[in-house]
C-alpha positions in Angstrom: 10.6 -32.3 91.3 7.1 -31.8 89.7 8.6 -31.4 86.5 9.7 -34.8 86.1 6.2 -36.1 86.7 4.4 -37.2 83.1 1.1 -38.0 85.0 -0.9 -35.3 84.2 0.6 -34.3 81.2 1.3 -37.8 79.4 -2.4 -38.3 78.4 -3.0 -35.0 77.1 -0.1 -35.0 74.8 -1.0 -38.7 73.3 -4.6 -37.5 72.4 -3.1 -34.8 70.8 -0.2 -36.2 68.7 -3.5 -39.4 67.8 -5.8 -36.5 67.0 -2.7 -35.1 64.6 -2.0 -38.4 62.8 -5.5 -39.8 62.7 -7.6 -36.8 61.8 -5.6 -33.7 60.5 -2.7 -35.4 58.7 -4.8 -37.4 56.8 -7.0 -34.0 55.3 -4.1 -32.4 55.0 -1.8 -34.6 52.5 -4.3 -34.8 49.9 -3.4 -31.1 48.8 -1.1 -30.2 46.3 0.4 -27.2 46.0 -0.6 -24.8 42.7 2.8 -23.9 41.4 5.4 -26.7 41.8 8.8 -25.6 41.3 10.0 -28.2 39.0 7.6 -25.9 36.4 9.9 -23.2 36.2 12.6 -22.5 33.9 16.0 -22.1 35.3 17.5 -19.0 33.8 21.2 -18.3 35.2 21.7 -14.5 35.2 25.1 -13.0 34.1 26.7 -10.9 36.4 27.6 -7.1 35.6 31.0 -6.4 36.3 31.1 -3.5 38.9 32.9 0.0 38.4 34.3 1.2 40.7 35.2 5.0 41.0 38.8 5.1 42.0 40.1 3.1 38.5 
């Protein structure tokens, strides 16, 4: 069964997950995002009550 075989795929996905952790995680966690959400006011919002026709 060729699919059970990790030879000529095993390589290919360790450069990839070291290329991942070594090079782009490391650009990407410096970024924080513009609008956090603990910023925001929690307003709750009162229901209406519903009419309905037939009462």
């Amino acid at each position: 069964m060729p699919q059970l075989n990790p030879n000529p795929w095993f390589l290919t996905m360790i450069i990839t997950w070291m290329t991942f952790l070594l090079i782009i995680q490391p650009k990407l966690l410096p970024f924080t995002p513009t609008n956090l959400p603990l910023n925001k006011t929690n307003t709750p919002n009162k229901p209406t009550p519903w009419t309905w026709p037939w009462t």
